[in-house]
VOPAGU-2260 file (C-alpha; in pm, 1 decimal, decimal comma):
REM VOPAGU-2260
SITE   aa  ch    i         X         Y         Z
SITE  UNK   A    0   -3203,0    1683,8    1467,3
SITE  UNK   A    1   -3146,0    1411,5    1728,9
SITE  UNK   A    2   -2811,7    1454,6    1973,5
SITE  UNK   A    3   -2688,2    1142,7    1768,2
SITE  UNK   A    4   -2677,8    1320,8    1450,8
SITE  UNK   A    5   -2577,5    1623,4    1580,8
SITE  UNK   A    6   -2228,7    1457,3    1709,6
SITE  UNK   A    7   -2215,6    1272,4    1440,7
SITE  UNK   A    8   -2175,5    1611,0    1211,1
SITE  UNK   A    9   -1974,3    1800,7    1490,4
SITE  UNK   A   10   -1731,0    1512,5    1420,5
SITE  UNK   A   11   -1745,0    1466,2    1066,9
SITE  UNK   A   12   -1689,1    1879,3    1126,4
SITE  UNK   A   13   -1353,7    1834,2    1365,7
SITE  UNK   A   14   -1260,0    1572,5    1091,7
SITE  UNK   A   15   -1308,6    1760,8     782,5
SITE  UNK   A   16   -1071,8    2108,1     959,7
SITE  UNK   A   17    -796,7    1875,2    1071,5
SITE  UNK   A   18    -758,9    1701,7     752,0
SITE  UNK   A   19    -717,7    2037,9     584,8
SITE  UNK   A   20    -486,6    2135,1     875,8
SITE  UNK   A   21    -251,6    1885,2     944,7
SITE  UNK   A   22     -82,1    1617,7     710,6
SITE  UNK   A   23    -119,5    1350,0     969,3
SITE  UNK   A   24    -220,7     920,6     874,4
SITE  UNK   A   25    -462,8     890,9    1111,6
SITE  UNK   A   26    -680,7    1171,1     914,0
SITE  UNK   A   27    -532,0    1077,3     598,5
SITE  UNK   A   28    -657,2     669,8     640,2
SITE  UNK   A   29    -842,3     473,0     801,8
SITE  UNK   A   30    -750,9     116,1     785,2
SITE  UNK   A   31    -468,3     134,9     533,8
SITE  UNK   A   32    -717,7     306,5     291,7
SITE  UNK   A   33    -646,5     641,6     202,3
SITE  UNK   A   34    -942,3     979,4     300,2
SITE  UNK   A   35   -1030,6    1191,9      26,9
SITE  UNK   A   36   -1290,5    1522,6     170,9
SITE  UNK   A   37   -1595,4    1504,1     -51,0
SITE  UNK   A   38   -1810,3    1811,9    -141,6
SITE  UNK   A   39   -2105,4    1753,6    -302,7
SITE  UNK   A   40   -2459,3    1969,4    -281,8
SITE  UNK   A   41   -2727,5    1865,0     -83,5
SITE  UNK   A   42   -3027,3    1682,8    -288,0
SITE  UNK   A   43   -3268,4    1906,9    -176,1
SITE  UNK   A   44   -3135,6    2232,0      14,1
SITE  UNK   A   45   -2797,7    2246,6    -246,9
SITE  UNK   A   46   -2660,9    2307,5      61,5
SITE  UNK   A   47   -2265,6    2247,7     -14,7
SITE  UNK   A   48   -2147,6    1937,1     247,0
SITE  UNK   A   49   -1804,0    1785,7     243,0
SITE  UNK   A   50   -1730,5    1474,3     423,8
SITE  UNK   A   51   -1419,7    1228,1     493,2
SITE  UNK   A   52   -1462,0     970,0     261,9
SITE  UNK   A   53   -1232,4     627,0     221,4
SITE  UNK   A   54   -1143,5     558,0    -155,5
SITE  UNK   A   55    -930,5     328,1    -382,1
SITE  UNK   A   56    -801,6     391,3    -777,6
SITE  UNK   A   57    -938,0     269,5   -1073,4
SITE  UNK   A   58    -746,8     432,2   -1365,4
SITE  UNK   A   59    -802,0     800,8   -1293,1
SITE  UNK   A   60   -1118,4     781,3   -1119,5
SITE  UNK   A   61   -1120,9     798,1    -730,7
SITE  UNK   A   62   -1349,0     546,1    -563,5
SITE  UNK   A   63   -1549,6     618,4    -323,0
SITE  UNK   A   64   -1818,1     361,3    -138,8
SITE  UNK   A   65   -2131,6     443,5      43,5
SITE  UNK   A   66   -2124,3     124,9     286,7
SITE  UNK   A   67   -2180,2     341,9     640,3
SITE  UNK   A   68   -1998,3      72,6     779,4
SITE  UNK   A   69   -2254,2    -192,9     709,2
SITE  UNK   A   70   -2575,2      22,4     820,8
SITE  UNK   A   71   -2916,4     -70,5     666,5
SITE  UNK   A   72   -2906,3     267,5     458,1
SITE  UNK   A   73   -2701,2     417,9     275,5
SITE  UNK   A   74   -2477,7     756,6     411,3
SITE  UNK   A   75   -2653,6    1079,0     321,5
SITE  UNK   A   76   -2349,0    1195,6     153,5
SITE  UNK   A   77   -2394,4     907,6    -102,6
SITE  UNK   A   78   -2771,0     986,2    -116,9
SITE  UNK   A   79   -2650,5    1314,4    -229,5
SITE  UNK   A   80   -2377,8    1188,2    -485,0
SITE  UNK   A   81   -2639,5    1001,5    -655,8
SITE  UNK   A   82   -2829,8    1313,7    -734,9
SITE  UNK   A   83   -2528,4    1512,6    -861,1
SITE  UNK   A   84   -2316,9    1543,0   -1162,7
SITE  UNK   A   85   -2045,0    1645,6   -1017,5
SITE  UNK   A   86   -1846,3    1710,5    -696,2
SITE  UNK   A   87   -1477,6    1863,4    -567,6
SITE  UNK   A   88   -1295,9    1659,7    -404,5
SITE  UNK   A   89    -987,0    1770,8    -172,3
SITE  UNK   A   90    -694,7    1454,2    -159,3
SITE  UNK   A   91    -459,7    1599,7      75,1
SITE  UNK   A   92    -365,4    1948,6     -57,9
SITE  UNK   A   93    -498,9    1923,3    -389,3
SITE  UNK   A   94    -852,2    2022,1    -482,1
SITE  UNK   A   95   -1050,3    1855,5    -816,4
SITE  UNK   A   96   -1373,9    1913,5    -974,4
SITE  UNK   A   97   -1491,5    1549,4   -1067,7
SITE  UNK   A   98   -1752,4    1363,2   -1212,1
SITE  UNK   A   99   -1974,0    1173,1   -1115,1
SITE  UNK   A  100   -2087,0     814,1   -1216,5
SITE  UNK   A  101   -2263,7     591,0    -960,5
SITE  UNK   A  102   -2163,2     229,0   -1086,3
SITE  UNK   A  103   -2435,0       6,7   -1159,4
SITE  UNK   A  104   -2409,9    -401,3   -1270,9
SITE  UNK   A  105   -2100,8    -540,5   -1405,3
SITE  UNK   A  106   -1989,6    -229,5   -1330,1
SITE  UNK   A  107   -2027,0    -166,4   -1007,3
SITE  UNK   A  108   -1911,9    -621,8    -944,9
SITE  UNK   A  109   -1591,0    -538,3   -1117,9
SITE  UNK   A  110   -1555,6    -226,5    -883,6
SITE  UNK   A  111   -1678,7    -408,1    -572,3
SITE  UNK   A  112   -1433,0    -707,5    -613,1
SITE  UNK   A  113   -1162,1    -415,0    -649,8
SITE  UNK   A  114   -1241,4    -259,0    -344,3
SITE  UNK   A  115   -1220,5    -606,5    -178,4
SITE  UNK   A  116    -883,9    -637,3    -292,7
SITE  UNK   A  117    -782,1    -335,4    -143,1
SITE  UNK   A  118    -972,6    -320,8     176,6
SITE  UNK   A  119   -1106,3    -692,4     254,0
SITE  UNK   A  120   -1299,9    -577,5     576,1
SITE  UNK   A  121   -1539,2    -453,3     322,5
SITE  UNK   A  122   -1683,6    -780,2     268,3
SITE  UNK   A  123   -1818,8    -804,6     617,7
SITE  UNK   A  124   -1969,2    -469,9     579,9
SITE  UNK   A  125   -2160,6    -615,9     337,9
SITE  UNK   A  126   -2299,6    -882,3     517,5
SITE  UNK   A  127   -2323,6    -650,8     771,6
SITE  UNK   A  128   -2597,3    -419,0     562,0
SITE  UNK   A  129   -2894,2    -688,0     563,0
SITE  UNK   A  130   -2921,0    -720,2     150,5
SITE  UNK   A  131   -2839,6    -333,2      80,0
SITE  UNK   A  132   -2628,4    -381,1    -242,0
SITE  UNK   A  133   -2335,3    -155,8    -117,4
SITE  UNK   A  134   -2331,6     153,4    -416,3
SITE  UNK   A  135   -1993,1     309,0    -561,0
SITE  UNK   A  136   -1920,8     547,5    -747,5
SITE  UNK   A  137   -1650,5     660,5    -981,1
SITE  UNK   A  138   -1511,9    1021,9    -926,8
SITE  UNK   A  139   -1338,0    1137,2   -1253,7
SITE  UNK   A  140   -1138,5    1445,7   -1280,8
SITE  UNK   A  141   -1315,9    1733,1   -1484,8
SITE  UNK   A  142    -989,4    2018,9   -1509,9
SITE  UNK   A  143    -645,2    2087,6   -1373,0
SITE  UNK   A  144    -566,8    1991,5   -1050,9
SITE  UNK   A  145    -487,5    2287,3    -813,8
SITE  UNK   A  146    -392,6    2381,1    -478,7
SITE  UNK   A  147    -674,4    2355,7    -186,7
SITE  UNK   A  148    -773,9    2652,9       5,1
Protein backbone atom coordinates (compact mmCIF):
# COMPACT_ATOMS: atom_id res chain seq x y z
CA UNK A 1 0.00 0.00 0.00
CA UNK A 2 1.45 3.32 -1.21
CA UNK A 3 2.05 6.26 1.69
CA UNK A 4 -0.91 8.00 -0.24
CA UNK A 5 -3.34 5.41 0.58
CA UNK A 6 -2.11 4.74 3.73
CA UNK A 7 -2.98 8.53 4.93
CA UNK A 8 -5.71 8.49 3.14
CA UNK A 9 -7.22 5.49 5.51
CA UNK A 10 -5.41 6.86 8.73
CA UNK A 11 -7.72 9.83 7.98
CA UNK A 12 -10.78 8.34 6.90
CA UNK A 13 -9.73 6.36 10.46
CA UNK A 14 -9.36 9.83 12.69
CA UNK A 15 -12.66 10.74 10.82
CA UNK A 16 -14.72 7.78 11.37
CA UNK A 17 -13.65 7.87 15.80
CA UNK A 18 -14.45 11.56 16.00
CA UNK A 19 -17.71 11.35 14.36
CA UNK A 20 -18.69 8.68 16.84
CA UNK A 21 -17.10 10.87 19.57
CA UNK A 22 -18.10 14.21 19.31
CA UNK A 23 -21.44 15.81 17.95
CA UNK A 24 -19.55 18.51 16.18
CA UNK A 25 -20.72 20.15 12.14
CA UNK A 26 -17.59 20.00 10.81
CA UNK A 27 -17.71 15.96 11.17
CA UNK A 28 -21.31 15.94 10.84
CA UNK A 29 -21.14 17.96 7.06
CA UNK A 30 -19.26 18.85 4.70
CA UNK A 31 -20.53 21.58 2.57
CA UNK A 32 -23.99 21.98 4.05
CA UNK A 33 -24.55 18.21 3.31
CA UNK A 34 -25.01 16.10 6.12
CA UNK A 35 -22.11 12.63 6.95
CA UNK A 36 -23.63 9.44 7.49
CA UNK A 37 -20.52 6.46 8.58
CA UNK A 38 -21.01 3.66 6.10
CA UNK A 39 -20.18 -0.03 6.88
CA UNK A 40 -20.27 -2.23 4.28
CA UNK A 41 -18.00 -5.65 3.69
CA UNK A 42 -15.22 -5.68 1.56
CA UNK A 43 -15.91 -7.33 -2.08
CA UNK A 44 -13.37 -9.68 -1.73
CA UNK A 45 -11.74 -10.02 1.90
CA UNK A 46 -15.55 -9.30 3.68
CA UNK A 47 -13.44 -7.37 5.57
CA UNK A 48 -16.08 -4.95 7.49
CA UNK A 49 -15.00 -1.02 6.39
CA UNK A 50 -16.95 2.02 7.43
CA UNK A 51 -16.35 5.30 5.88
CA UNK A 52 -17.71 9.08 6.14
CA UNK A 53 -19.99 9.34 3.51
CA UNK A 54 -22.09 12.71 2.32
CA UNK A 55 -25.89 11.89 1.68
CA UNK A 56 -29.29 13.55 0.90
CA UNK A 57 -33.17 12.04 1.47
CA UNK A 58 -35.30 10.56 -0.85
CA UNK A 59 -38.40 9.30 1.06
CA UNK A 60 -36.81 6.98 3.60
CA UNK A 61 -33.85 6.01 1.76
CA UNK A 62 -30.47 7.75 2.58
CA UNK A 63 -28.44 8.76 -0.46
CA UNK A 64 -25.28 8.23 -0.75
CA UNK A 65 -22.92 9.10 -4.05
CA UNK A 66 -19.71 7.54 -5.09
CA UNK A 67 -18.27 10.77 -7.00
CA UNK A 68 -14.55 10.75 -5.08
CA UNK A 69 -14.74 14.22 -5.69
CA UNK A 70 -14.64 14.01 -9.44
CA UNK A 71 -11.75 11.22 -9.66
CA UNK A 72 -11.63 8.99 -12.80
CA UNK A 73 -12.81 5.92 -10.58
CA UNK A 74 -15.06 5.35 -8.48
CA UNK A 75 -14.30 5.22 -4.27
CA UNK A 76 -13.62 1.68 -3.13
CA UNK A 77 -16.28 1.99 -0.63
CA UNK A 78 -18.82 2.31 -3.54
CA UNK A 79 -17.00 -0.55 -5.37
CA UNK A 80 -17.91 -2.43 -2.35
CA UNK A 81 -21.64 -1.19 -2.03
CA UNK A 82 -22.22 -2.43 -5.40
CA UNK A 83 -21.40 -5.94 -4.41
CA UNK A 84 -23.53 -5.96 -1.23
CA UNK A 85 -27.06 -6.31 -0.21
CA UNK A 86 -26.91 -4.61 2.55
CA UNK A 87 -24.96 -2.27 4.88
CA UNK A 88 -25.31 -0.37 8.61
CA UNK A 89 -25.17 2.81 8.53
CA UNK A 90 -24.43 5.10 11.75
CA UNK A 91 -26.31 8.94 11.25
CA UNK A 92 -25.14 10.58 14.26
CA UNK A 93 -26.05 8.31 17.24
CA UNK A 94 -28.31 6.07 15.60
CA UNK A 95 -27.24 2.85 13.93
CA UNK A 96 -29.49 1.09 10.81
CA UNK A 97 -29.20 -2.00 8.90
CA UNK A 98 -30.15 -0.87 5.25
CA UNK A 99 -30.51 -1.97 1.94
CA UNK A 100 -29.00 -1.66 -0.72
CA UNK A 101 -30.02 -0.56 -4.32
CA UNK A 102 -27.42 1.00 -6.65
CA UNK A 103 -29.68 3.29 -8.96
CA UNK A 104 -29.45 2.69 -12.49
CA UNK A 105 -31.31 4.89 -15.59
CA UNK A 106 -34.20 7.01 -14.92
CA UNK A 107 -33.48 6.08 -11.74
CA UNK A 108 -30.41 7.00 -10.92
CA UNK A 109 -31.30 10.88 -13.49
CA UNK A 110 -34.15 11.48 -11.14
CA UNK A 111 -31.70 10.84 -8.15
CA UNK A 112 -28.80 12.73 -9.73
CA UNK A 113 -30.89 15.93 -10.49
CA UNK A 114 -31.93 15.55 -6.64
CA UNK A 115 -28.62 15.55 -5.42
CA UNK A 116 -27.97 18.67 -7.59
CA UNK A 117 -30.61 20.36 -5.89
CA UNK A 118 -29.22 19.79 -2.71
CA UNK A 119 -25.55 20.07 -3.23
CA UNK A 120 -24.97 21.98 -6.72
CA UNK A 121 -21.06 21.61 -6.50
CA UNK A 122 -21.86 18.16 -7.55
CA UNK A 123 -22.27 19.08 -11.02
CA UNK A 124 -18.68 20.09 -11.43
CA UNK A 125 -17.64 16.87 -9.94
CA UNK A 126 -19.09 15.47 -12.69
CA UNK A 127 -17.41 17.17 -15.25
CA UNK A 128 -14.66 16.78 -13.20
CA UNK A 129 -14.72 12.64 -13.58
CA UNK A 130 -13.82 12.53 -17.49
CA UNK A 131 -17.30 10.60 -18.65
CA UNK A 132 -17.54 8.31 -15.35
CA UNK A 133 -21.40 8.36 -14.96
CA UNK A 134 -21.29 9.32 -11.18
CA UNK A 135 -23.27 5.95 -9.38
CA UNK A 136 -25.82 6.34 -6.32
CA UNK A 137 -27.30 4.38 -4.41
CA UNK A 138 -30.37 4.19 -2.27
CA UNK A 139 -29.86 3.02 1.42
CA UNK A 140 -33.27 1.78 2.80
CA UNK A 141 -33.85 0.92 6.33
CA UNK A 142 -34.21 -2.96 6.99
CA UNK A 143 -35.42 -2.89 11.16
CA UNK A 144 -35.75 -0.57 14.11
CA UNK A 145 -33.54 2.05 14.48
CA UNK A 146 -31.31 1.81 17.63
CA UNK A 147 -28.70 3.40 19.55
CA UNK A 148 -24.90 3.24 18.10
CA UNK A 149 -22.21 1.67 20.05
Amino acid sequence: MGVANRMMRAGNAAHVALYRRFDVGFLRSVRGMPILLLTVAGRSSGTLRTSPVGYFRDGDAYVVCGSAGGAAAEPQWFRNLRHADTAVIEVGDERVEVAVAVAHGAERDRLWRRLLEVAPFFGGYEAKAGGRVIPLAALTPRAPRSAAP
